[in-house]
TORLO-688589 format. One record per residue (C-alpha): x negated, y, z negated; residue number from 1; residue in three letters. Coordinates in steps of 0.05 Angstrom, whole numbers, plus 5000, padded with zeros to 4 digits. Layout:
BEGIN
PT, xx, yy, zz, num, residuo
PT, X, Y, Z, NUM, Ala
...
This chain:
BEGIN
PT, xx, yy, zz, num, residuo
PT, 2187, 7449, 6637, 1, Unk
PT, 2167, 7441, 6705, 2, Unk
PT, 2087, 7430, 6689, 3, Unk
PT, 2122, 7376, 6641, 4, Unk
PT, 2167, 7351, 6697, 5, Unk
PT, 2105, 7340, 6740, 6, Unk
PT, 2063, 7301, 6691, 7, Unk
PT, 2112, 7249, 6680, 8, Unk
PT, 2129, 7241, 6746, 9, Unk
PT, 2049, 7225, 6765, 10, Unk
PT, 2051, 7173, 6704, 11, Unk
PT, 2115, 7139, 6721, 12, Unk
PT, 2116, 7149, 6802, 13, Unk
PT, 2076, 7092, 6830, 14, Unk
PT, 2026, 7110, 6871, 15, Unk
PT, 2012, 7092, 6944, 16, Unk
PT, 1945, 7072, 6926, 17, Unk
PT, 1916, 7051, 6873, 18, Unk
PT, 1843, 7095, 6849, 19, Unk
PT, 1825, 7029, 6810, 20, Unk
PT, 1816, 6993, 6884, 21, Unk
PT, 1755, 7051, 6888, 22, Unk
PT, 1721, 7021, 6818, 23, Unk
PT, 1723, 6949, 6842, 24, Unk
PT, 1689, 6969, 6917, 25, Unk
PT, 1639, 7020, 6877, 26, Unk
PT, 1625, 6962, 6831, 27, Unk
PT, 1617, 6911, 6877, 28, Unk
PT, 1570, 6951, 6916, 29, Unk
PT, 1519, 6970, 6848, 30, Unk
PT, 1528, 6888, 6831, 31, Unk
PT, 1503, 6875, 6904, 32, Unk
PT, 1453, 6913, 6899, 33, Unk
PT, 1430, 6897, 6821, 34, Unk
PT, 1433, 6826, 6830, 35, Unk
PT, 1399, 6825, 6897, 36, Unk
PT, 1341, 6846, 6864, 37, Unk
PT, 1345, 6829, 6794, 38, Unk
PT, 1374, 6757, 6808, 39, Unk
PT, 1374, 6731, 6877, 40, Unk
PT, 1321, 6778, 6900, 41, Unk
PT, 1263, 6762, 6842, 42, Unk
PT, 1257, 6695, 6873, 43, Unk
PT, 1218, 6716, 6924, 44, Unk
PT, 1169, 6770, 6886, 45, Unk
PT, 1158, 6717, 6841, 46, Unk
PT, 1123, 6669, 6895, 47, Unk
PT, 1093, 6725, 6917, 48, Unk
PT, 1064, 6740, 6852, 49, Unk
PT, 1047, 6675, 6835, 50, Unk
PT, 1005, 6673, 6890, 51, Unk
PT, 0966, 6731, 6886, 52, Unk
PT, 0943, 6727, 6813, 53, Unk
PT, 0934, 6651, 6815, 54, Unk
PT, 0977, 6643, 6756, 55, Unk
PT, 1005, 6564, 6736, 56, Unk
PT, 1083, 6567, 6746, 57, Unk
PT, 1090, 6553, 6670, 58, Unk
PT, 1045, 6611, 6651, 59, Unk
PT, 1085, 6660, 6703, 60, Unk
PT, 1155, 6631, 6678, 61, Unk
PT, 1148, 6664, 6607, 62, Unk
PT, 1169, 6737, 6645, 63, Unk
PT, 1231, 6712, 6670, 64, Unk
PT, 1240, 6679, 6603, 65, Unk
PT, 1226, 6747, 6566, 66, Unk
PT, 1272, 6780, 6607, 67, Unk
PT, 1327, 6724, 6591, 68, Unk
PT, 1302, 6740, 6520, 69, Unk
PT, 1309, 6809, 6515, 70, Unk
PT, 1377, 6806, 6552, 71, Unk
PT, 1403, 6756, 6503, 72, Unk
PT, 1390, 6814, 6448, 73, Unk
PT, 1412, 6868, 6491, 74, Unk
PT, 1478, 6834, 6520, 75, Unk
PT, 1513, 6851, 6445, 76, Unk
PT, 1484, 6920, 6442, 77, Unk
PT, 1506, 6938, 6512, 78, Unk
PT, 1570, 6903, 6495, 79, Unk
PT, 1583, 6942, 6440, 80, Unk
PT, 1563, 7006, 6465, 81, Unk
PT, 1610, 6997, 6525, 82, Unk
PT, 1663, 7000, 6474, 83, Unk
PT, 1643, 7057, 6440, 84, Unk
PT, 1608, 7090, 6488, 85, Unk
PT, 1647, 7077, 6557, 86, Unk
PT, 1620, 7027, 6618, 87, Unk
PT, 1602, 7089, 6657, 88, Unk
PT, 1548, 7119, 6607, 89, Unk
PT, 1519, 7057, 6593, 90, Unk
PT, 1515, 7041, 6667, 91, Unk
PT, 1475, 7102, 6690, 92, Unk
PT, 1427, 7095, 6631, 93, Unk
PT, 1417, 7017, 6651, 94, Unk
PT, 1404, 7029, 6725, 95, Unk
PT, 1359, 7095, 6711, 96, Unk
PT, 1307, 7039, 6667, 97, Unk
PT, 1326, 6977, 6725, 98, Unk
PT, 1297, 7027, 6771, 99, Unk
PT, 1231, 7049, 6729, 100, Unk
PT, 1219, 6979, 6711, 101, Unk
PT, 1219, 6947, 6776, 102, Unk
PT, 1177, 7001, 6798, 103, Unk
PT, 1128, 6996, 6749, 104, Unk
PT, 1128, 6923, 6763, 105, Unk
PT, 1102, 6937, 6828, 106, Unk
PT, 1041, 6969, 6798, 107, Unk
PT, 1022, 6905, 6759, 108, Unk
PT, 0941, 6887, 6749, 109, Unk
PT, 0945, 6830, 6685, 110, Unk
PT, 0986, 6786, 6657, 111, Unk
PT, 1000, 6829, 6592, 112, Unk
PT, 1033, 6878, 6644, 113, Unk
PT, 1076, 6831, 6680, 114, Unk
PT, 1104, 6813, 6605, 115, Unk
PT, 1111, 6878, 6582, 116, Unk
PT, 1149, 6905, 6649, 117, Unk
PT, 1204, 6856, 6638, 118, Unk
PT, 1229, 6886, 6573, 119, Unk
PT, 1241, 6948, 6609, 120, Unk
PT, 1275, 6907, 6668, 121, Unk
PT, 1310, 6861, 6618, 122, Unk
PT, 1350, 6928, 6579, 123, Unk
PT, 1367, 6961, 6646, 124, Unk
PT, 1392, 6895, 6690, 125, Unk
PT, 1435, 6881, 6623, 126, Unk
PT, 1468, 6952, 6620, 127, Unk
PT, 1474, 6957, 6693, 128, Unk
PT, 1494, 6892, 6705, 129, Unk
PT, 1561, 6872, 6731, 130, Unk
PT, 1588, 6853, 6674, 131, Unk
PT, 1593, 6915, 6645, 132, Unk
PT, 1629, 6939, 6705, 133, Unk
PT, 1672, 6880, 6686, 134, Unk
PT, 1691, 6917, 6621, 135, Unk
PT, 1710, 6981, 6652, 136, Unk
PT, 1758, 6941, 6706, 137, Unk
PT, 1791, 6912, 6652, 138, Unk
PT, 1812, 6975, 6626, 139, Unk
PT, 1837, 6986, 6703, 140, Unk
PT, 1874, 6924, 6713, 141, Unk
PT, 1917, 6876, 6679, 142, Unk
PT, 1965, 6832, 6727, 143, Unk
PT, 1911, 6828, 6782, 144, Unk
PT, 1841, 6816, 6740, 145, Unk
PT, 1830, 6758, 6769, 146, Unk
PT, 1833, 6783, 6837, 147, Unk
PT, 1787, 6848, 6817, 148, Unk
PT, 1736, 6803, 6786, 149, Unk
PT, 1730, 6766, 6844, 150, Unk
PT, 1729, 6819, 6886, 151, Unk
PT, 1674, 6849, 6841, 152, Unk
PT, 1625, 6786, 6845, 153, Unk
PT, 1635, 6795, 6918, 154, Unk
PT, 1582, 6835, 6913, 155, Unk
PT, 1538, 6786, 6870, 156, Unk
PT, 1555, 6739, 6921, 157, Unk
PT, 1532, 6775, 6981, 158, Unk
PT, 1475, 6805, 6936, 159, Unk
PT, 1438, 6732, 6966, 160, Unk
PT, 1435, 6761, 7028, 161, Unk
PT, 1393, 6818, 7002, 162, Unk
PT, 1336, 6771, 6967, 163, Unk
PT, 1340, 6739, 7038, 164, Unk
PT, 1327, 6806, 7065, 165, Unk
PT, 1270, 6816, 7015, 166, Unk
PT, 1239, 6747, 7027, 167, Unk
PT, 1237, 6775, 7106, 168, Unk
PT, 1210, 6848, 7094, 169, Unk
PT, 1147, 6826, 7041, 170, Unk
PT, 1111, 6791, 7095, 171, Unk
PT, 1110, 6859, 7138, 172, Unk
PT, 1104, 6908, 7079, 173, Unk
PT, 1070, 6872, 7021, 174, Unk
PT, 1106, 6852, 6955, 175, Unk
PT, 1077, 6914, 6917, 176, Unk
PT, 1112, 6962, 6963, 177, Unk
PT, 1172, 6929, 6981, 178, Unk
PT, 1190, 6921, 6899, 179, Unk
PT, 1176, 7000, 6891, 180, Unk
PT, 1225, 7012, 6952, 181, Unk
PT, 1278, 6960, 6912, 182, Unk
PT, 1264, 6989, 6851, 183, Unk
PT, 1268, 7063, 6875, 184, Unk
PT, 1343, 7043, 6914, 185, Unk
PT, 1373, 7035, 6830, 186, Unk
PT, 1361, 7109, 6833, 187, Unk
PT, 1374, 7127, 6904, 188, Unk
PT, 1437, 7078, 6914, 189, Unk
PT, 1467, 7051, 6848, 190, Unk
PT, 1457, 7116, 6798, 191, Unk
PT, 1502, 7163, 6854, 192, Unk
PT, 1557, 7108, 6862, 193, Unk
PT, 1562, 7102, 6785, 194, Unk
PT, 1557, 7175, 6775, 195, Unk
PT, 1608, 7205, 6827, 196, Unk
PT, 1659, 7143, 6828, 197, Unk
PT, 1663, 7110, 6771, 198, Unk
PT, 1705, 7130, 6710, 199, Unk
PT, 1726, 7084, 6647, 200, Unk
PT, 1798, 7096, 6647, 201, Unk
PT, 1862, 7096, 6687, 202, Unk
PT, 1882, 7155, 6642, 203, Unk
PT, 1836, 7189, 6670, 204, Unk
PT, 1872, 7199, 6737, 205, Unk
PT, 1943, 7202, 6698, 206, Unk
PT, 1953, 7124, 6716, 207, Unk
PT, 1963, 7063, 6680, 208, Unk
PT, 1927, 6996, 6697, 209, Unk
PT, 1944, 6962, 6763, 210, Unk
PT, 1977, 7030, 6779, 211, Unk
PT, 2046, 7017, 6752, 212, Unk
PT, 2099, 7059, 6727, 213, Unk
PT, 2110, 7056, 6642, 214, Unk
PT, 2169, 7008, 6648, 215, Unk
PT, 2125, 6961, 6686, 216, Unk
PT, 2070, 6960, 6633, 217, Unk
PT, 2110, 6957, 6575, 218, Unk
PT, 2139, 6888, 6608, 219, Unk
PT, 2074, 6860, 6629, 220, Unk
PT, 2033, 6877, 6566, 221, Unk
PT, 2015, 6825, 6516, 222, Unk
PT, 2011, 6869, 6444, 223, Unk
PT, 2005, 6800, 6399, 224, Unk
PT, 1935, 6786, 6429, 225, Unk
PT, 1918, 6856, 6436, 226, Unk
PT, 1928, 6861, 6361, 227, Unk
PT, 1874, 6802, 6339, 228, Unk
PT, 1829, 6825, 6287, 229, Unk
PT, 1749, 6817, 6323, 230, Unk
PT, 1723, 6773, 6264, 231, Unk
PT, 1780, 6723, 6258, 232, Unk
PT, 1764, 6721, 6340, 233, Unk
PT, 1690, 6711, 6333, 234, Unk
PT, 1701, 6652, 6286, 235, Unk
PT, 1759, 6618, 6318, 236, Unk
PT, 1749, 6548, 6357, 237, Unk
PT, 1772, 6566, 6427, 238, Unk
PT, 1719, 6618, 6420, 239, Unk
PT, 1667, 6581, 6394, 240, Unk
PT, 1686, 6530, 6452, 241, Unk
PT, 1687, 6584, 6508, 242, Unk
PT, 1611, 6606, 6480, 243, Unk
PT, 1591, 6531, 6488, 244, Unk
PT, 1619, 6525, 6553, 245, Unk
PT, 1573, 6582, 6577, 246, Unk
PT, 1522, 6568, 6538, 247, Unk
PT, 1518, 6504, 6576, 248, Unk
PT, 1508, 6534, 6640, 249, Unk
PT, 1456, 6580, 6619, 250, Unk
PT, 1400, 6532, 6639, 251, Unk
PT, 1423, 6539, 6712, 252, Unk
PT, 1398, 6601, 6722, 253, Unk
PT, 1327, 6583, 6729, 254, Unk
PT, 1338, 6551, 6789, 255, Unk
PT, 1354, 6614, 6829, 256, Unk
PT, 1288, 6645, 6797, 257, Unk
PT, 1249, 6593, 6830, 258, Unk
PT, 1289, 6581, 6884, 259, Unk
PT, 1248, 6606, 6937, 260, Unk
PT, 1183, 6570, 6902, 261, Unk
PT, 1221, 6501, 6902, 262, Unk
PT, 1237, 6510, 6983, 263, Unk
PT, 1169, 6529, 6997, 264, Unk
PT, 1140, 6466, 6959, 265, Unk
PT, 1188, 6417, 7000, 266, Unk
PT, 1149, 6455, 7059, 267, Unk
PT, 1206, 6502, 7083, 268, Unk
PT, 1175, 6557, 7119, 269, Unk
PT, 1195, 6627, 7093, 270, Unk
PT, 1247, 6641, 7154, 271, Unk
PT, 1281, 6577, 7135, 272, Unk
PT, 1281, 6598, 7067, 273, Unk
PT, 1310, 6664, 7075, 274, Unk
PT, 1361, 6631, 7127, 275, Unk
PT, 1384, 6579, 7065, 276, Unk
PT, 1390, 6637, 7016, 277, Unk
PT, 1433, 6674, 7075, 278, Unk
PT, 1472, 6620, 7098, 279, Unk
PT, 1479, 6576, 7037, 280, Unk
PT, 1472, 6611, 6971, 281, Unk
PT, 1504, 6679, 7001, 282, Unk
PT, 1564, 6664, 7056, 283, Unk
PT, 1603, 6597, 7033, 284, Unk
PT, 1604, 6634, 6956, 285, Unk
PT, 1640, 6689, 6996, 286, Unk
PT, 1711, 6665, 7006, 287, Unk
PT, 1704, 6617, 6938, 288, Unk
PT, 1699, 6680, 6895, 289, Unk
PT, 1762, 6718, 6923, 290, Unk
PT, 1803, 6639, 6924, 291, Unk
PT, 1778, 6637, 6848, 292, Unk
PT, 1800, 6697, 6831, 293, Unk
PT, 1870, 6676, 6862, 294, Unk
PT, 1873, 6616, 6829, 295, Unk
PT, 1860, 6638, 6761, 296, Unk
PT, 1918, 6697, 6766, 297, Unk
PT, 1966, 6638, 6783, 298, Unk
PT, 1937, 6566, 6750, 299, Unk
PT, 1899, 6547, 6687, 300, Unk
PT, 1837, 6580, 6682, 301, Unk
PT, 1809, 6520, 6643, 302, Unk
PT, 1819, 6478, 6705, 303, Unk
PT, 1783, 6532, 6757, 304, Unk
PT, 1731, 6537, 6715, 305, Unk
PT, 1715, 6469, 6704, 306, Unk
PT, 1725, 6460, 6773, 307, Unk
PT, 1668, 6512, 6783, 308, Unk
PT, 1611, 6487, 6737, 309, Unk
PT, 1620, 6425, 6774, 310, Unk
PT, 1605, 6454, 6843, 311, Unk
PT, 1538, 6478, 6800, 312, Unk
PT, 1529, 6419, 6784, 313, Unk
PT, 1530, 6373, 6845, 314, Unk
PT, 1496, 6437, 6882, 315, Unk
PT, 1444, 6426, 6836, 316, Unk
PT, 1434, 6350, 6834, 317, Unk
PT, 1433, 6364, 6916, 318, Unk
PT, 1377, 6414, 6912, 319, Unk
PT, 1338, 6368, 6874, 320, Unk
PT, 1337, 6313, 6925, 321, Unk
PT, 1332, 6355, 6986, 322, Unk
PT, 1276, 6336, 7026, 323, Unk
PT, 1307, 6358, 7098, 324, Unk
PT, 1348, 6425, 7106, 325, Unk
PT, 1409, 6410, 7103, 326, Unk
PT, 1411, 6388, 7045, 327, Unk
PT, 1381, 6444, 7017, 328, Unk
PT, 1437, 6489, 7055, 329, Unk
PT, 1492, 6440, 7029, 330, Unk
PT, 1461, 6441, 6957, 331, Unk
PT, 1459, 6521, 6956, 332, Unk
PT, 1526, 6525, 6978, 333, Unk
PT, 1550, 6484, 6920, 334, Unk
PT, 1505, 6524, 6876, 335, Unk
PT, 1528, 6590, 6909, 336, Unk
PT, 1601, 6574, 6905, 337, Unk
PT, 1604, 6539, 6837, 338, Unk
PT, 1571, 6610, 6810, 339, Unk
PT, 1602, 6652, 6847, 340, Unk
PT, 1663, 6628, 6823, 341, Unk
PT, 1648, 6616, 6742, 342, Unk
PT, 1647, 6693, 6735, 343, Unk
PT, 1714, 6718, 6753, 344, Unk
PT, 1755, 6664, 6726, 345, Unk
PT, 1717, 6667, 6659, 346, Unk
PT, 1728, 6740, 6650, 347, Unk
PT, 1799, 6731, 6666, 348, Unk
PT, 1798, 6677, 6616, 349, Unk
PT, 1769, 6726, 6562, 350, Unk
PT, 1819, 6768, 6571, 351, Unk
PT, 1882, 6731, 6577, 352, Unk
PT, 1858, 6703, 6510, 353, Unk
PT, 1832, 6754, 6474, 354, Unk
PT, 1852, 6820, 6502, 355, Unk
PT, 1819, 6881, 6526, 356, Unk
PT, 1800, 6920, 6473, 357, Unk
PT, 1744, 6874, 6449, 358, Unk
PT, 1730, 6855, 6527, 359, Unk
PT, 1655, 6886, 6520, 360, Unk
PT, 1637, 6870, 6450, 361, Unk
PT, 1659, 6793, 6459, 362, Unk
PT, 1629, 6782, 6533, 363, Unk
PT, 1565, 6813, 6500, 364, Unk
PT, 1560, 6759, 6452, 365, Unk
PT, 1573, 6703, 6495, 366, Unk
PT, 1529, 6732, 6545, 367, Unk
PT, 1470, 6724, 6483, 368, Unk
PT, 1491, 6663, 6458, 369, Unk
PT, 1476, 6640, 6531, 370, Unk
PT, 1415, 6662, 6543, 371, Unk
PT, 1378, 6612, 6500, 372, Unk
PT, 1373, 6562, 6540, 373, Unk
PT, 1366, 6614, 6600, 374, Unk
PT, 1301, 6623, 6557, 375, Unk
PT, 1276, 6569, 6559, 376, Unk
PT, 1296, 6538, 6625, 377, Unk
PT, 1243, 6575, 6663, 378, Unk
PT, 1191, 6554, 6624, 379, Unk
PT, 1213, 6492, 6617, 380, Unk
PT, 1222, 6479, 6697, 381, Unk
PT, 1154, 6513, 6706, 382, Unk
PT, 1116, 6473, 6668, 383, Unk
PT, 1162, 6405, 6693, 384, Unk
PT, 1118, 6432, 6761, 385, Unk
PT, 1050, 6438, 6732, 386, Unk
PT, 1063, 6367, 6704, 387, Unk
PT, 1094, 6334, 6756, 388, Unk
PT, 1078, 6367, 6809, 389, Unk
PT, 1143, 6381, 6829, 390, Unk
PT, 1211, 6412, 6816, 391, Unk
PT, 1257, 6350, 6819, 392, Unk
PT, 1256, 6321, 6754, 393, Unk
PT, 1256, 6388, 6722, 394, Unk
PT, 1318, 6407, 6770, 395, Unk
PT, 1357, 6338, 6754, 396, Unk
PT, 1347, 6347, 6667, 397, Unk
PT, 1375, 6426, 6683, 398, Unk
PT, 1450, 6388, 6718, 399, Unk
PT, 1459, 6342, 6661, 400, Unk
PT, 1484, 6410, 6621, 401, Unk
PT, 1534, 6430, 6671, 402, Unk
PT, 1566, 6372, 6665, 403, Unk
PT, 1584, 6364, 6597, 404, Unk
PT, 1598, 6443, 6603, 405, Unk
PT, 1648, 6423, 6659, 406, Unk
PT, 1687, 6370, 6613, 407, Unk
PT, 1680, 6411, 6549, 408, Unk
PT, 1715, 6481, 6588, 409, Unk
PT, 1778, 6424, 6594, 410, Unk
PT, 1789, 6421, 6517, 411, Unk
PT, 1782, 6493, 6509, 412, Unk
PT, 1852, 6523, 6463, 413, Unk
PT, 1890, 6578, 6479, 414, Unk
PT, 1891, 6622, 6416, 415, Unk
PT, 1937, 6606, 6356, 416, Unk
PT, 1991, 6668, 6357, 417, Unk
PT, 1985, 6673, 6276, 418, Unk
PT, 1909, 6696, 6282, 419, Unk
PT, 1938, 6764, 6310, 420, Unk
PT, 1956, 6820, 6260, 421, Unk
């Protein structure tokens, strides 16, 4: 009786603090450091690499577009695996190959090798990435989401700062051993934090989500959407909608791959580079990720995130025309902010309207379905360049997408309660 005693009183005694606080500071830290050097931090390598082999921008663009490609088909896999398999397996498996492939991309003699590397780094940057951490946070929080997916893309925020870092370091060491020392910290940094802190469950621990007593969850939890079937969900228009929103915003992401490129061909030296990714891209998206978060706990979501893809958008309109910079700095802040900010709030959205139990499986398809014209944007940008001879027009046909995304995520529906079971 008293072994009994104690077990319910560790399930319905709230505790002082709350383990799932430890998942969201783990997490932010492995979606630093992923997207510091998958994302923010490939920017500079890829200049880097550029110039070495001599390579047109076009030409060099198709990696970056293989590696949108081969996330696109790995996003549903991963997503479905995370909900059979747990976040925390799939995570260690996707940092162990983000690791290997980034190090093997520092071995790179041809262009058939550069390709081939990024399938490698395409599979483990998709099943490491942060929205897979997303998943298993969901399972840890229910009334504060929004707040721990903001929290979490702290760390993709700051993770600017660390392809700043890079962009300082390659001059000194050479971009073939700085990438093996990035690619070598997946294994060193990320695999330990996953390994020793992360777990998929509050039940783990005896808790429930947000660390509340039973009463508490049997108020706050929302059993009609819990209870939708996945097809009818898949097929439904506010689904369908929330795919084209994102979908829509896909294209943007080419503009961080170049970004360093596009500042050194409006003759930014590379201090004055790294400073803009530092103190534009990286600080101002700070304190708009952890508002967003707030926001979207206590307003529509359809409003933040609209609100967001149209910082993106002016951000990107900005970096197009900068030819001084401060406008640059003012451009990447937009650009930092209005990302920064899509992420939490459209997770949150996800799961206010769909529930948890599908979380992985659903965000795995949408993040698929947006990778097309991730795809193509980099080749498409690169190849604006080799025509042009610049990035602008390529930069100003990538913002007219964002803002139809912006006004579409308005008409978005919340789902009908008769789809559930």
């Amino acid at each position: 009786m008293d072994s009994i005693s104690k077990e319910e009183n560790t399930v319905n005694k709230k505790p002082k603090y709350f383990k799932g606080w430890n998942m969201v500071a783990s997490g932010a830290l492995i979606a630093f450091y992923v997207d510091g050097v998958g994302f923010w931090g490939f920017s500079g390598f890829f200049k880097e690499i550029i110039a070495e082999f001599g390579w047109s921008r076009g030409v060099a663009a198709v990696a970056p577009s293989l590696h949108r490609l081969e996330a696109s088909i790995f996003a549903p896999f991963s997503g479905f695996i995370v909900d059979k398999w747990g976040a925390r397996k799939t995570m260690l498996v996707g940092l162990f190959f983000a690791g290997l492939g980034f190090m093997s991309l520092s071995m790179i003699q041809n262009l058939w090798q550069y390709y081939l590397v990024f399938v490698v780094i395409a599979f483990g940057l998709s099943a490491g990435s942060y929205v897979v951490v997303a998943a298993l946070l969901n399972n840890w929080f229910q009334r504060n989401r929004g707040l721990a997916f903001s929290l979490l893309v702290l760390g993709t925020g700051s993770s600017a700062i660390l392809g700043g870092l890079w962009i300082f370091v390659i001059p000194f060491l050479g971009w073939r051993t700085t990438l093996f020392i990035a690619g070598l910290g997946f294994w060193v940094l990320c695999i330990p934090l996953a390994y020793f802190v992360m777990r998929d469950n509050p039940k783990d621990y005896g808790l429930n989500p947000d660390g509340d007593i039973d009463e508490v969850q049997e108020e706050q939890g929302n059993v009609t959407v819990k209870r939708i079937p996945f097809k009818r969900i898949l097929w439904s228009r506010s689904y369908l909608q929330y795919v084209a929103v994102t979908f829509l915003v896909g294209g943007s992401w080419s503009t961080i791959t170049f970004a360093a490129d596009i500042l050194n061909s409006y003759g930014f030296s590379a201090s004055i580079t790294a400073g803009i990714f530092v103190m534009g891209f990286a600080i101002p998206s700070l304190p708009a990720r952890v508002l967003a978060g707030w926001l979207a706990d206590r307003f529509d979501k359809r409003l933040v995130l609209s609100y967001a893809i149209f910082l993106l958008f002016i951000g990107t309109l900005l970096f197009a025309i900068a030819n001084v910079p401060w406008v640059a700095i003012l451009g990447a802040m937009l650009i930092g902010m209005g990302t920064g900010s899509i992420s939490p709030v459209r997770f949150a959205l996800q799961s206010e309207y769909w529930g948890p139990n599908v979380f992985g499986r659903l965000a795995g398809i949408q993040m698929g379905i947006a990778g097309i014209p991730a795809i193509a944007s980099p080749v498409f940008l690169g190849f604006m360049f080799d025509y042009y001879g610049h990035y602008r027009t390529g930069l100003t046909v990538l913002s007219i997408p964002l803002l139809l995304s912006a006004i579409l995520c308005l008409t978005i529906k919340k789902p009908d309660p008769e789809m559930a079971e």
